[in-house]
C-alpha positions in Angstrom: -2.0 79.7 -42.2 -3.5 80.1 -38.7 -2.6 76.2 -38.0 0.9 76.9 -39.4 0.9 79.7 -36.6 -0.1 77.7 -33.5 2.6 74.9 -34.3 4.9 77.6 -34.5 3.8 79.0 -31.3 3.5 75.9 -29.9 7.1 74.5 -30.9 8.2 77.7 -29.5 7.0 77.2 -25.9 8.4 73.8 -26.2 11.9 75.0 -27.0 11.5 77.2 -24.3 10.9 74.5 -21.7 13.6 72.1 -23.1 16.7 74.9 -22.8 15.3 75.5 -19.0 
């Protein structure tokens, strides 16, 4: 569950620097 979490996180941050 944690790993599932970071990804998450992780993809999130990512999406943030691909709509800037």
């Amino acid at each position: 569950m944690q790993k599932e979490s970071n990804q998450l996180q992780r993809i999130s941050v990512y999406n943030d620097v691909l709509i800037k």
